[in-house]
Biopython code that builds the backbone (N, CA, C, O; Angstrom):
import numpy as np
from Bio.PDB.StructureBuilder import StructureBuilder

atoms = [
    (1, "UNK", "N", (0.845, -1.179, 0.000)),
    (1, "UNK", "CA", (0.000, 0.000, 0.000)),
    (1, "UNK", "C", (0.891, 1.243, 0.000)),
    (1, "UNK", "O", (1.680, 1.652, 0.852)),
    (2, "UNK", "N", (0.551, 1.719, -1.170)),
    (2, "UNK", "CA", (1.649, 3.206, -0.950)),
    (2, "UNK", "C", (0.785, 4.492, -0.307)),
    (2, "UNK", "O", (-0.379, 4.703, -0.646)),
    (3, "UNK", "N", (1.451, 5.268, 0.595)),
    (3, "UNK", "CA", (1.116, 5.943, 1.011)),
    (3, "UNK", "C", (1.742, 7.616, 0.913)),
    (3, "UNK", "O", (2.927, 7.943, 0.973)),
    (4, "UNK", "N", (0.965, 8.201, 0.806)),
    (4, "UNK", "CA", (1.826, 9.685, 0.304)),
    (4, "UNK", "C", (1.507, 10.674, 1.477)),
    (4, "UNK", "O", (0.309, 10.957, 1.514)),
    (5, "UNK", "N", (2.322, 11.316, 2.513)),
    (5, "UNK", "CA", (1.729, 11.947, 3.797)),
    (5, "UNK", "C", (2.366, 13.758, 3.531)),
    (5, "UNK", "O", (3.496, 14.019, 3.944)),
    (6, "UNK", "N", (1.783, 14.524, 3.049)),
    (6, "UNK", "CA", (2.348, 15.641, 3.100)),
    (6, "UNK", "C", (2.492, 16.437, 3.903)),
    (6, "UNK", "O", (1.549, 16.199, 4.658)),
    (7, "UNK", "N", (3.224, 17.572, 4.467)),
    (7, "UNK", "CA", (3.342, 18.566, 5.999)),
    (7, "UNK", "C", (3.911, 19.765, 5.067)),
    (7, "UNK", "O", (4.048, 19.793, 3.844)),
    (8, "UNK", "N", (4.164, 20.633, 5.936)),
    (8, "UNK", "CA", (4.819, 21.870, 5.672)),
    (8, "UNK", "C", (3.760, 23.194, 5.471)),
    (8, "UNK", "O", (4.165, 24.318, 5.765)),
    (9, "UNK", "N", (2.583, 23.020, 5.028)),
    (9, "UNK", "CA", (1.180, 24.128, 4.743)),
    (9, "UNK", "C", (1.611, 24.736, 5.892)),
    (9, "UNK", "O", (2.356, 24.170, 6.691)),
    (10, "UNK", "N", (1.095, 26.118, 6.062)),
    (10, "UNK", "CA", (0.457, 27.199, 6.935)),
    (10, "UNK", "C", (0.050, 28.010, 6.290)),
    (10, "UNK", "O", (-0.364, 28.005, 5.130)),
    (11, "UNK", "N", (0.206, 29.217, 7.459)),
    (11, "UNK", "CA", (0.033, 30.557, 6.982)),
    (11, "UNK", "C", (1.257, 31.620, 6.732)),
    (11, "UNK", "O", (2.151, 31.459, 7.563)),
    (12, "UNK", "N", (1.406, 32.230, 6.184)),
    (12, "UNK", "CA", (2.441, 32.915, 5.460)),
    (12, "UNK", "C", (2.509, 33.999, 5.091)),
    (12, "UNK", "O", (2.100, 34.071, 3.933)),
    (13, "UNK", "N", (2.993, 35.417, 5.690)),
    (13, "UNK", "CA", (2.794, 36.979, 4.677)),
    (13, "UNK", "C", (3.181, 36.219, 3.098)),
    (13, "UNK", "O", (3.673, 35.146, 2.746)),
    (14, "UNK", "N", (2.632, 37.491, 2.392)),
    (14, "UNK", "CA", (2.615, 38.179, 1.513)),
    (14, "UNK", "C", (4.542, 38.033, 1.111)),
    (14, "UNK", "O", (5.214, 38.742, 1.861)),
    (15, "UNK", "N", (5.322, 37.262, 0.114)),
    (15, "UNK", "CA", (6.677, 37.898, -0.062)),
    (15, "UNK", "C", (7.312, 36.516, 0.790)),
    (15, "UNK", "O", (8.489, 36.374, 0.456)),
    (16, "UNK", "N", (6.825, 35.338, 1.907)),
    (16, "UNK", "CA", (7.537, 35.007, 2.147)),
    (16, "UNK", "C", (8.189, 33.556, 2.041)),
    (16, "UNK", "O", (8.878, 33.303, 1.053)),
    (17, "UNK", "N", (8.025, 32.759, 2.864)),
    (17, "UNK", "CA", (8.457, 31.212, 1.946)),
    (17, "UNK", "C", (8.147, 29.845, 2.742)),
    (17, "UNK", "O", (8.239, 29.826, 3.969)),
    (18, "UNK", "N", (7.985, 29.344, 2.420)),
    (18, "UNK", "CA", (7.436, 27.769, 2.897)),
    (18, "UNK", "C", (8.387, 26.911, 2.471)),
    (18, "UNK", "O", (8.988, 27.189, 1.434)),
    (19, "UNK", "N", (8.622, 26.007, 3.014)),
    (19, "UNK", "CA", (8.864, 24.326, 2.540)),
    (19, "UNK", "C", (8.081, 22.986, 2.702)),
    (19, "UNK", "O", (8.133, 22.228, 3.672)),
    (20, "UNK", "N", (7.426, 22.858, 1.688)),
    (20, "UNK", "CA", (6.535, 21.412, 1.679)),
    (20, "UNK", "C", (7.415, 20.221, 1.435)),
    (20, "UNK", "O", (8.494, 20.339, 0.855)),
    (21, "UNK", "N", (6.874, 18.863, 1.957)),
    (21, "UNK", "CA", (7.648, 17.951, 1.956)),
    (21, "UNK", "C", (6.231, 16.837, 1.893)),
    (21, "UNK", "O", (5.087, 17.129, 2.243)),
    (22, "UNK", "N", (6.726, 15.450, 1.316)),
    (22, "UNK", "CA", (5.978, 14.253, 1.302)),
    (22, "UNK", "C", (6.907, 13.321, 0.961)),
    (22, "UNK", "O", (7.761, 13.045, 0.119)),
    (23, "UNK", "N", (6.330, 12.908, 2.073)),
    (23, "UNK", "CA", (7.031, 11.478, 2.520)),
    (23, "UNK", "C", (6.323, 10.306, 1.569)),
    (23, "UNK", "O", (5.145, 10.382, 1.220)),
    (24, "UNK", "N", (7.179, 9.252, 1.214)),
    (24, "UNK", "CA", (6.591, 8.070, 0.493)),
    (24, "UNK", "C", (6.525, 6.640, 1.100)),
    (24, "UNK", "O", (7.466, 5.936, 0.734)),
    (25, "UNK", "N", (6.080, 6.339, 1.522)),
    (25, "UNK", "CA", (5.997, 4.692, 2.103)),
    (25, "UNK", "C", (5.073, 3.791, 1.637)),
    (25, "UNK", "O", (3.997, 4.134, 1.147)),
    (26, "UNK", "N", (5.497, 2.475, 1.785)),
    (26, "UNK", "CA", (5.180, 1.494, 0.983)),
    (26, "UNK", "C", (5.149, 0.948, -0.113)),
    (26, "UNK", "O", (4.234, 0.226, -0.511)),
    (27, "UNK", "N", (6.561, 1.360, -0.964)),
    (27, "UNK", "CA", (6.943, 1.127, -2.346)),
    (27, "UNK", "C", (8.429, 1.843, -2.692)),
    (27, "UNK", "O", (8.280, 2.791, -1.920)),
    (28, "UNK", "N", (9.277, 1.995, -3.075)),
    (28, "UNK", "CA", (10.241, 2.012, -3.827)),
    (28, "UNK", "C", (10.333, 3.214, -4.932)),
    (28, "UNK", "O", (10.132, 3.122, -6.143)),
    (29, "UNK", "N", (10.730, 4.478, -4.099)),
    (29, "UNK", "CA", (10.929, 5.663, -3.980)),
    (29, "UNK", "C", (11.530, 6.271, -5.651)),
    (29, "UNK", "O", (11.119, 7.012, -6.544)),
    (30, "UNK", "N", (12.816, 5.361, -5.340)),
    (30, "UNK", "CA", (13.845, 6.322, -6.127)),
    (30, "UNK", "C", (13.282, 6.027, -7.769)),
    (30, "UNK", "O", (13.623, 6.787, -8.675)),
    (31, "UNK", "N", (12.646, 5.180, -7.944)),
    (31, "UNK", "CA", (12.319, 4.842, -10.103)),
    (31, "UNK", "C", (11.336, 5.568, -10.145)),
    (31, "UNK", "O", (10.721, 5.359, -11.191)),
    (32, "UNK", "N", (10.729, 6.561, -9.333)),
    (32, "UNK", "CA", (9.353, 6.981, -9.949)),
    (32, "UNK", "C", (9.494, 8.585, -10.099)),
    (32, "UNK", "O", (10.553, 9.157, -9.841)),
    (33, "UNK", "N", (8.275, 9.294, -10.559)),
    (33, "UNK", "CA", (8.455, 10.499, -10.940)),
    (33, "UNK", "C", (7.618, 11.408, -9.985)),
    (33, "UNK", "O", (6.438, 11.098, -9.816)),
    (34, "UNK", "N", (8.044, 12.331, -9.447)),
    (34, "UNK", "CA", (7.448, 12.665, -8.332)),
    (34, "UNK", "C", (7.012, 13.863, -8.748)),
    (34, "UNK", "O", (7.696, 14.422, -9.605)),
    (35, "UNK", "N", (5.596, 14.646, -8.174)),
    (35, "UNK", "CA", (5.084, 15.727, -8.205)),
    (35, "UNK", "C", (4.194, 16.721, -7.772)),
    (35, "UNK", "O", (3.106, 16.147, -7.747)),
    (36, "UNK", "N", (4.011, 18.045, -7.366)),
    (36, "UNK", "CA", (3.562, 18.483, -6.594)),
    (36, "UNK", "C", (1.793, 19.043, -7.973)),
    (36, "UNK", "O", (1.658, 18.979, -9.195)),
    (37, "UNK", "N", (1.091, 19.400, -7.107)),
    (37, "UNK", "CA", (-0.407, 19.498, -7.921)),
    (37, "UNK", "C", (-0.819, 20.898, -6.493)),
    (37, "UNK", "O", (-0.220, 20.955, -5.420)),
    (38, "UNK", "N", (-1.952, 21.849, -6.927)),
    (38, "UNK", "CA", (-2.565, 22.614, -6.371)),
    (38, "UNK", "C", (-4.019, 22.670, -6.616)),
    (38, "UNK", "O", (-4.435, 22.355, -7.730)),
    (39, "UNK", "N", (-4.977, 23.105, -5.522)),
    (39, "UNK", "CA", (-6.265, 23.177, -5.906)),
    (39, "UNK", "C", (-6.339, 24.267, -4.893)),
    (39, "UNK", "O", (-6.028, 24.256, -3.701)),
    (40, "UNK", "N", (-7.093, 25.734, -6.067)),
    (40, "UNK", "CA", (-7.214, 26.545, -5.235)),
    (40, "UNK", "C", (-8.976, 26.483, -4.862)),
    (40, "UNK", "O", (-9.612, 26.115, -5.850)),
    (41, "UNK", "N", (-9.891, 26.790, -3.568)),
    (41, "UNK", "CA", (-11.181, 27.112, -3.629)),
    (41, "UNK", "C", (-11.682, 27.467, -4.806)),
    (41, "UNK", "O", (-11.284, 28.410, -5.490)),
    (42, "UNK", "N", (-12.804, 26.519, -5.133)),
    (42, "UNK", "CA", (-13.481, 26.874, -6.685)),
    (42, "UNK", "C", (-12.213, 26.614, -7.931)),
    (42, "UNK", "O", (-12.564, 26.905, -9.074)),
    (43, "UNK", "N", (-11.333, 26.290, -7.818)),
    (43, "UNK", "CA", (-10.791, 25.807, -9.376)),
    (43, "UNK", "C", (-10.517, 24.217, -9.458)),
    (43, "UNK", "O", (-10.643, 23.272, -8.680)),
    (44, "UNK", "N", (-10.189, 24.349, -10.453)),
    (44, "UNK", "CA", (-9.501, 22.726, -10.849)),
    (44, "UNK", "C", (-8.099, 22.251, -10.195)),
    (44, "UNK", "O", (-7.136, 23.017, -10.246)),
    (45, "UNK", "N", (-8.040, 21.561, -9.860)),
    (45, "UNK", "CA", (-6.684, 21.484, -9.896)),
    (45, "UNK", "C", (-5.521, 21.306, -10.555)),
    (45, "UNK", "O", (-5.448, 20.492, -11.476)),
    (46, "UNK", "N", (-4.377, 22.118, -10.123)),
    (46, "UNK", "CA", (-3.474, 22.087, -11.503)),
    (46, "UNK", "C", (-2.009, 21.596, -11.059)),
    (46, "UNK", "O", (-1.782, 21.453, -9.858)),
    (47, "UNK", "N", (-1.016, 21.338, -12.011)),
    (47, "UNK", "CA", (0.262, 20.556, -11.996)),
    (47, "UNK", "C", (0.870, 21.781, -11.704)),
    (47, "UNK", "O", (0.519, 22.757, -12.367)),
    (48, "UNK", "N", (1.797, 21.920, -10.753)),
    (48, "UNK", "CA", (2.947, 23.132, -10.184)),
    (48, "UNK", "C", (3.926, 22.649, -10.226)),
    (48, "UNK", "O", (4.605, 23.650, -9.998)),
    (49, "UNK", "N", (4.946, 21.516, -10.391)),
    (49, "UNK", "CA", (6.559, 20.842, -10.751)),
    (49, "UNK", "C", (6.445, 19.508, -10.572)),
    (49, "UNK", "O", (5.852, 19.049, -9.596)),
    (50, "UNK", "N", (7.048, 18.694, -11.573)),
    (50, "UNK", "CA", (7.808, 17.541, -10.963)),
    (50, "UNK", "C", (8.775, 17.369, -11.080)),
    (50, "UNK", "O", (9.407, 18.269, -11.633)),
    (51, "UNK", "N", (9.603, 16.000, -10.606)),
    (51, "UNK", "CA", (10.753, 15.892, -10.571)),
    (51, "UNK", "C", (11.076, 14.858, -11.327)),
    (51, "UNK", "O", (11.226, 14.025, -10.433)),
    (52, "UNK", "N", (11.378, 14.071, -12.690)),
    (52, "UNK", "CA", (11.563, 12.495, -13.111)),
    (52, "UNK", "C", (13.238, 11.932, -11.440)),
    (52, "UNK", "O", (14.041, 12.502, -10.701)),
    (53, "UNK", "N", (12.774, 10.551, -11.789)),
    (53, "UNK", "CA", (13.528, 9.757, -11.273)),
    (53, "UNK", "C", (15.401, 10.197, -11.279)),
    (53, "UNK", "O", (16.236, 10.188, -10.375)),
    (54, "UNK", "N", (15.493, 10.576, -12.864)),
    (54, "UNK", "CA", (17.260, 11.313, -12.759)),
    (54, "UNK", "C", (16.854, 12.371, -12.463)),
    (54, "UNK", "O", (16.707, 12.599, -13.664)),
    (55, "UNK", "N", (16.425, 13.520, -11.879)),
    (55, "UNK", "CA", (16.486, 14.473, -11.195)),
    (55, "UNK", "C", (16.308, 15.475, -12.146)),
    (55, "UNK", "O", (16.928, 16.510, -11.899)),
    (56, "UNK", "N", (15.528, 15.463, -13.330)),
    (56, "UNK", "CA", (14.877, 16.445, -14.235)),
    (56, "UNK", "C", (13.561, 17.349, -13.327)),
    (56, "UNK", "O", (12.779, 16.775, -12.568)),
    (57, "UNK", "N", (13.545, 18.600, -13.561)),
    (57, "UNK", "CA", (12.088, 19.549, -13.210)),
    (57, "UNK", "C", (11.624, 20.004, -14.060)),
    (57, "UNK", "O", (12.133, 20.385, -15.115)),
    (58, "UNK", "N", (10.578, 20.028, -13.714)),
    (58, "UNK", "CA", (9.268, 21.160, -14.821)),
    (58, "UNK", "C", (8.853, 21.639, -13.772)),
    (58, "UNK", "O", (8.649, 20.950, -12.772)),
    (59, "UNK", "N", (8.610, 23.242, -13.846)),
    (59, "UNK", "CA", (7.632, 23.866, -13.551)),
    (59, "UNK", "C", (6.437, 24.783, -14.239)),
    (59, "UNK", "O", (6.682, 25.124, -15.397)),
    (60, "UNK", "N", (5.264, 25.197, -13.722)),
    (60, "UNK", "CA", (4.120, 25.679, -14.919)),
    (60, "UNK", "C", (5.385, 27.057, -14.465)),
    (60, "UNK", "O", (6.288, 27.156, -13.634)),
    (61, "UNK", "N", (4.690, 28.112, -15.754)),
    (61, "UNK", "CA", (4.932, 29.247, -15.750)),
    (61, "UNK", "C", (4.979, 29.648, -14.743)),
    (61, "UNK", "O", (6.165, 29.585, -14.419)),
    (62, "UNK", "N", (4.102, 30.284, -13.531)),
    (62, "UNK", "CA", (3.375, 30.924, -12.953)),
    (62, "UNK", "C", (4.780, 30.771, -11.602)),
    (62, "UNK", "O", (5.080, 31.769, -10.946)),
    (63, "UNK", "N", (5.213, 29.948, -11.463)),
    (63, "UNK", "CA", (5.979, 29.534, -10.478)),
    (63, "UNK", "C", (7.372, 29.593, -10.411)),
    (63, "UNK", "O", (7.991, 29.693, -9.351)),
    (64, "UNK", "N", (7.946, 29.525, -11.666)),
    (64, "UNK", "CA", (9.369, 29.628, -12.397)),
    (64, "UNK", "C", (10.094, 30.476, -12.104)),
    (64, "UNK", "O", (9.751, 31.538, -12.624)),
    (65, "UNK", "N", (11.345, 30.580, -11.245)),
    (65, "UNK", "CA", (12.166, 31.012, -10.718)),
    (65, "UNK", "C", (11.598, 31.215, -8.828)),
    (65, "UNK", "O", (12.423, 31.783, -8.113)),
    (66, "UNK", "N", (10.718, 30.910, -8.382)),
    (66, "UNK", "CA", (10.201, 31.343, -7.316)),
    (66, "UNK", "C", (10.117, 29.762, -6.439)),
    (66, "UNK", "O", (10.776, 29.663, -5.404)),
    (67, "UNK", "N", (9.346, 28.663, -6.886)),
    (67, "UNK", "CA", (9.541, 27.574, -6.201)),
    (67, "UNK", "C", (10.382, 26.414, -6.633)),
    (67, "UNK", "O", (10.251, 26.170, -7.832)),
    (68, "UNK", "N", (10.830, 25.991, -6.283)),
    (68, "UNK", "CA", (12.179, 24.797, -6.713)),
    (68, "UNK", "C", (11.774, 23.089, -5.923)),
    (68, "UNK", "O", (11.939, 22.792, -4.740)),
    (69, "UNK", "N", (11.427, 22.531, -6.620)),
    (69, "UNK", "CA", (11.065, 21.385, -6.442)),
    (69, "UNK", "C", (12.394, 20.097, -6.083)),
    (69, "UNK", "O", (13.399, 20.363, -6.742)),
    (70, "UNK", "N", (12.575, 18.759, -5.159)),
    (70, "UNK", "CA", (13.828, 18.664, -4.829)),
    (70, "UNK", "C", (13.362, 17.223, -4.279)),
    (70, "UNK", "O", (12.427, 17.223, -3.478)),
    (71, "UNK", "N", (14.027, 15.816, -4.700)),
    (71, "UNK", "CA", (13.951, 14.803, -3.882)),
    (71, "UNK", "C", (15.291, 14.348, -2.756)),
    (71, "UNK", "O", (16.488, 14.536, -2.973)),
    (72, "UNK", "N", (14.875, 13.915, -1.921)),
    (72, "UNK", "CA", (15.690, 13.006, -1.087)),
    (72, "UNK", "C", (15.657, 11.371, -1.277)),
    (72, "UNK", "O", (15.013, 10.776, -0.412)),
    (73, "UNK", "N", (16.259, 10.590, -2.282)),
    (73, "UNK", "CA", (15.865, 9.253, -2.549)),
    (73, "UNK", "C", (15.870, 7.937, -1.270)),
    (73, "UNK", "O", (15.309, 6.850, -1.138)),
    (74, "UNK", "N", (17.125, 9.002, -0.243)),
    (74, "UNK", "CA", (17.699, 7.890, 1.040)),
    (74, "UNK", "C", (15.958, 8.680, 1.833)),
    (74, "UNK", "O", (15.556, 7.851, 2.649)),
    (75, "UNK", "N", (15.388, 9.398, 1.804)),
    (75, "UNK", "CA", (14.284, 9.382, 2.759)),
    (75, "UNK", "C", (13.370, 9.250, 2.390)),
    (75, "UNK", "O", (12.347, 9.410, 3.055)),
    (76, "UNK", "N", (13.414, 8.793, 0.785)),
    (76, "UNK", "CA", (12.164, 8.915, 0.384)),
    (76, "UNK", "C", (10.735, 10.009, 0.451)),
    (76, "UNK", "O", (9.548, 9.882, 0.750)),
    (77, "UNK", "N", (11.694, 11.190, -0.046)),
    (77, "UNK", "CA", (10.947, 12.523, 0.334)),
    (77, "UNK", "C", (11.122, 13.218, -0.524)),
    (77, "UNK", "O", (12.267, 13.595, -0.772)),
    (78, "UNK", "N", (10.197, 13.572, -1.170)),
    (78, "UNK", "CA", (10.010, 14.977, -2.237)),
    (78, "UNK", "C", (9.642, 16.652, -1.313)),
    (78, "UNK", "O", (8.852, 17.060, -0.461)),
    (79, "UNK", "N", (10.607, 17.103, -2.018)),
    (79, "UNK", "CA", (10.187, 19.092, -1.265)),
    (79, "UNK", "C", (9.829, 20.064, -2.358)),
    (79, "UNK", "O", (10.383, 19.920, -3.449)),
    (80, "UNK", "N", (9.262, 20.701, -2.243)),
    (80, "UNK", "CA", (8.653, 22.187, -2.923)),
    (80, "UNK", "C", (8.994, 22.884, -1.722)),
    (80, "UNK", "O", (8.420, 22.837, -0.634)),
    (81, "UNK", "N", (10.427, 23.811, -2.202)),
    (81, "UNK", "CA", (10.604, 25.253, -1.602)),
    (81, "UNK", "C", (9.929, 25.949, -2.651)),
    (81, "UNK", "O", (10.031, 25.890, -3.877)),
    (82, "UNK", "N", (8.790, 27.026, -1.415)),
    (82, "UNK", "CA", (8.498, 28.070, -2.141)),
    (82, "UNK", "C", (8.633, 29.181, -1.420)),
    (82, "UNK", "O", (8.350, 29.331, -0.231)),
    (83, "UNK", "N", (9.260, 30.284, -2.485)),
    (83, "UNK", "CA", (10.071, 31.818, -1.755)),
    (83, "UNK", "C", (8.595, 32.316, -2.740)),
    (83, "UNK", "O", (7.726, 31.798, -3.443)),
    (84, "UNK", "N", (8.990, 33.571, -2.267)),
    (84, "UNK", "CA", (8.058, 34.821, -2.773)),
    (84, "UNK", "C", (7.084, 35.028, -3.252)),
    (84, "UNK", "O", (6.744, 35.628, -4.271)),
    (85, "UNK", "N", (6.108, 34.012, -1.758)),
    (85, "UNK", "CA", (4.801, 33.891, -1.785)),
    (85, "UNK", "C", (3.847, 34.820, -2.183)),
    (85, "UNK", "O", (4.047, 35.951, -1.739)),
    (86, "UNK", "N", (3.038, 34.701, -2.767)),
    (86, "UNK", "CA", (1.810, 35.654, -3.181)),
    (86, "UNK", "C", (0.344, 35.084, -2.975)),
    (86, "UNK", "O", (0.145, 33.872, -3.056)),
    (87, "UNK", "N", (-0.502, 35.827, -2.753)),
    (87, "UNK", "CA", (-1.940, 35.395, -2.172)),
    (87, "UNK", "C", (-2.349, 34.658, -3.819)),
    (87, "UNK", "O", (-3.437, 34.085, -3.866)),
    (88, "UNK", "N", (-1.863, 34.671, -4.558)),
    (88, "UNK", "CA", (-2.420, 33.807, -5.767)),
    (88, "UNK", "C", (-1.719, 32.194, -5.935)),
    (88, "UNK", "O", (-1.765, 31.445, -6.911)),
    (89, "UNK", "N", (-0.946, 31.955, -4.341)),
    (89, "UNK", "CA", (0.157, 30.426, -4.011)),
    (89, "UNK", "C", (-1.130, 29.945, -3.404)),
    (89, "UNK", "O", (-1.226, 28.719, -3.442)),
    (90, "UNK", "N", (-2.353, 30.698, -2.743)),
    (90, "UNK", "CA", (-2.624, 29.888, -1.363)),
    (90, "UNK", "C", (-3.963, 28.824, -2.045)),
    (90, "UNK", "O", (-5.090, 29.274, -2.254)),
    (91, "UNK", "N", (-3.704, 27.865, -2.229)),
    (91, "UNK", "CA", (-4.598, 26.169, -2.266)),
    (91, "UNK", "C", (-3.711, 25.183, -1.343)),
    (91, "UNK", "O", (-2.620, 25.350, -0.799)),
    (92, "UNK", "N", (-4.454, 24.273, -1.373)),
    (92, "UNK", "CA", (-4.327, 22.748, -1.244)),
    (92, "UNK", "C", (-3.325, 21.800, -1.902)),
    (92, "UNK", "O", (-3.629, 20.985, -2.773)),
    (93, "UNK", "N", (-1.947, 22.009, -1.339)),
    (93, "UNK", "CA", (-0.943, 21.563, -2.349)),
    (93, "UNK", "C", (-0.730, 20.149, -2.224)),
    (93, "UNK", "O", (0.179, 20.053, -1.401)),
    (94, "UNK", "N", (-1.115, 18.859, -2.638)),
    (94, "UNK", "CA", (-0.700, 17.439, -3.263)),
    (94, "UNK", "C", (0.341, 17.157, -4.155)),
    (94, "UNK", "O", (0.655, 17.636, -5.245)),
    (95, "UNK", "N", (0.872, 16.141, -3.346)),
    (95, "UNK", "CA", (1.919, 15.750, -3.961)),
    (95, "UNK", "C", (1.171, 14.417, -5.030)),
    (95, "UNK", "O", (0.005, 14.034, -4.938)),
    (96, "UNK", "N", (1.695, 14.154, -5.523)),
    (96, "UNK", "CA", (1.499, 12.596, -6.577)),
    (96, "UNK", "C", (3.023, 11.595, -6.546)),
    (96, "UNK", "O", (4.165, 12.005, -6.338)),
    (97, "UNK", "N", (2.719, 10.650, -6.734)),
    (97, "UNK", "CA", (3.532, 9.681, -7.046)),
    (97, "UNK", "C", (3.213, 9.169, -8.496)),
    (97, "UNK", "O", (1.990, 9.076, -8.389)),
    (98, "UNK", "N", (3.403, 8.903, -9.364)),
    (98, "UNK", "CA", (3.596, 8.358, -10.911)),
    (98, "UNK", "C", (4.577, 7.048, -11.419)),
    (98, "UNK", "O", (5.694, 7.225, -11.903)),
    (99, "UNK", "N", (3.998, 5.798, -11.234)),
    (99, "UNK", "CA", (4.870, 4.820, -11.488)),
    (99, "UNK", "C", (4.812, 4.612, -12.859)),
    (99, "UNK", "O", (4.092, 5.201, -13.665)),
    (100, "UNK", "N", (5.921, 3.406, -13.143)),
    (100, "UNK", "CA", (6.588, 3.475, -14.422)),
    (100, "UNK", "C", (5.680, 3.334, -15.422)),
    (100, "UNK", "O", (5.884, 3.691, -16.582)),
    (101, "UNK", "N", (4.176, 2.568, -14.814)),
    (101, "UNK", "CA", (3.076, 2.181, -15.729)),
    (101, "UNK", "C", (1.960, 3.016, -15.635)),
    (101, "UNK", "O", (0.877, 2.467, -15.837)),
    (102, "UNK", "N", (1.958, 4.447, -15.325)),
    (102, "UNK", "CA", (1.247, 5.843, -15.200)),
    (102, "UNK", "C", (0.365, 5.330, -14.042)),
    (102, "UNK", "O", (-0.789, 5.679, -14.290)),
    (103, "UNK", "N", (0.420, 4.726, -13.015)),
    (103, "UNK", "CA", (-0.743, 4.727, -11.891)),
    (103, "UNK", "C", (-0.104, 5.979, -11.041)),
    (103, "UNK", "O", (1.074, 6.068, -10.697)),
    (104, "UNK", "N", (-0.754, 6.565, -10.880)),
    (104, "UNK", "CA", (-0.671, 7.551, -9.885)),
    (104, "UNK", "C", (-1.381, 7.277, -8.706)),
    (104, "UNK", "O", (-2.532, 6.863, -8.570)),
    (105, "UNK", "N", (-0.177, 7.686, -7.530)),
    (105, "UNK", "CA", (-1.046, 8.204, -6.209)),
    (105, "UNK", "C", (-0.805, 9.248, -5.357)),
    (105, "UNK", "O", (0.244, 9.837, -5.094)),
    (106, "UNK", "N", (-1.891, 9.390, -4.975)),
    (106, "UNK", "CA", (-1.978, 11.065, -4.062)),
    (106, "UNK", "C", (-2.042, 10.805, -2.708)),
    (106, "UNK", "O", (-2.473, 9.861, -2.046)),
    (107, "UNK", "N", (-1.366, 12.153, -2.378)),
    (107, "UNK", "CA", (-1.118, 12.512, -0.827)),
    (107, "UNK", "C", (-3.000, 13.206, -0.415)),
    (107, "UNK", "O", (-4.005, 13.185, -1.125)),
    (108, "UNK", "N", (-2.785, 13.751, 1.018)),
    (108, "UNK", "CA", (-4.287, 13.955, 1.619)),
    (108, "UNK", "C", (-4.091, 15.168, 1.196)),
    (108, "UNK", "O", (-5.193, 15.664, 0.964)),
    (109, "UNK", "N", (-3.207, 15.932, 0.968)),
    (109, "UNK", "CA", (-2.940, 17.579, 0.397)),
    (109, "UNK", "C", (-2.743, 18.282, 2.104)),
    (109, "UNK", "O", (-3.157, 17.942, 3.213)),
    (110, "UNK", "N", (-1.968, 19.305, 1.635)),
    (110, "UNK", "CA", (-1.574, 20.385, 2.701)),
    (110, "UNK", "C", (-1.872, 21.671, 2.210)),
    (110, "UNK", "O", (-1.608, 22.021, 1.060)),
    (111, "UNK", "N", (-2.692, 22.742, 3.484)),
    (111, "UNK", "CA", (-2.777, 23.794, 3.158)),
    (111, "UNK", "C", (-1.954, 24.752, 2.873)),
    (111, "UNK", "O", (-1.115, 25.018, 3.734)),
    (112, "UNK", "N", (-1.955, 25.366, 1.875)),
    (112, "UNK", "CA", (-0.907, 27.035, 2.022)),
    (112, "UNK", "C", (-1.923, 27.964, 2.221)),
    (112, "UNK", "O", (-2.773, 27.776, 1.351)),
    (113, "UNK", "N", (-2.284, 29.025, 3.077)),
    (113, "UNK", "CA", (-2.292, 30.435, 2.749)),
    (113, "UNK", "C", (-1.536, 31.565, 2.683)),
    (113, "UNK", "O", (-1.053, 32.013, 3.722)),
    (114, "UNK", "N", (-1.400, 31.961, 1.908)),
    (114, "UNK", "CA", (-0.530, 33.223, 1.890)),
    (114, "UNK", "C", (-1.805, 34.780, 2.009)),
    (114, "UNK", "O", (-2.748, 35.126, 1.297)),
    (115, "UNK", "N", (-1.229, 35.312, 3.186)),
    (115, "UNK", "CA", (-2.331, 36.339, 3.535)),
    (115, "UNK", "C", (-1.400, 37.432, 4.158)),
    (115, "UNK", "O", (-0.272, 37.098, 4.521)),
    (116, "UNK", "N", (-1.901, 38.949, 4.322)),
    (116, "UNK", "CA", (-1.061, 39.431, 5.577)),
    (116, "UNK", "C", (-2.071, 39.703, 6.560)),
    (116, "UNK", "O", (-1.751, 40.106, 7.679)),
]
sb = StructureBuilder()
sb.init_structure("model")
sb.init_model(0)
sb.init_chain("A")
sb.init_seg("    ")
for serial, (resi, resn, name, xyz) in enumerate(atoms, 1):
    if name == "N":
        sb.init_residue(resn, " ", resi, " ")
    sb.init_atom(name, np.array(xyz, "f"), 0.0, 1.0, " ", f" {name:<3s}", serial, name[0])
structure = sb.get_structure()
C-alpha cells in the first residue's frame, strides 16, 4: 500500500516562503516520478513541478524562478521550496507519485495560505 503523507502548509505573509515535503511509504521511492499538484477554492486542480527519477524539473509558468522542487531518494521525500509567496500560491498543495506504468497516487494535500 503506498502511502503519500504531506506537511509543511500554513500561513504565510505576503513575499515570504514555505517548505513542503511528502514522505513516500510502501513502495520504492527512487524509479518513480514525483510531483507536486494545487487546488485553489473553486478551481480545478493544476500541476505546479515535478521531478523524473534522474532528477529532471518542470515547472508551470506561474511559479518559475520562485519555487524549486527537490527529492531526497535515502528518505524517500520529495520538497517544494516556495520563496516569494503571493496570495495567488494559497490552495491545497498534493503531492502525486507516478509509477513506471502511469498509476498515480496522491497525498491527503496540505494547506498554504498566503495572507497578511
Amino acid at each position: 500500500q503506498v502511502q503519500l503523507v504531506e506537511s509543511g502548509g500554513g500561513l504565510v505573509q505576503p513575499g515570504g516562503s514555505l517548505r513542503l515535503s511528502c514522505e513516500v511509504s510502501g513502495n520504492t521511492f527512487t524509479n518513480f516520478r514525483m510531483g507536486w499538484y494545487r487546488q485553489a477554492p473553486g478551481k480545478l486542480r493544476e500541476w505546479v513541478a515535478d521531478i523524473a527519477a534522474s532528477g529532471f524539473t518542470q515547472y508551470v509558468d506561474s511559479v518559475k524562478g520562485r519555487f524549486t522542487i527537490s527529492r531526497d531518494n535515502a528518505k524517500n521525500t520529495v520538497y517544494l521550496q516556495m520563496n516569494n509567496l503571493a496570495p495567488e500560491d494559497t490552495a491545497v498543495y498534493y503531492c502525486k507519485l507516478t509509477t513506471t506504468l502511469g498509476t498515480g497516487y496522491w497525498g491527503q494535500g496540505t494547506q498554504v495560505t498566503v495572507s497578511s
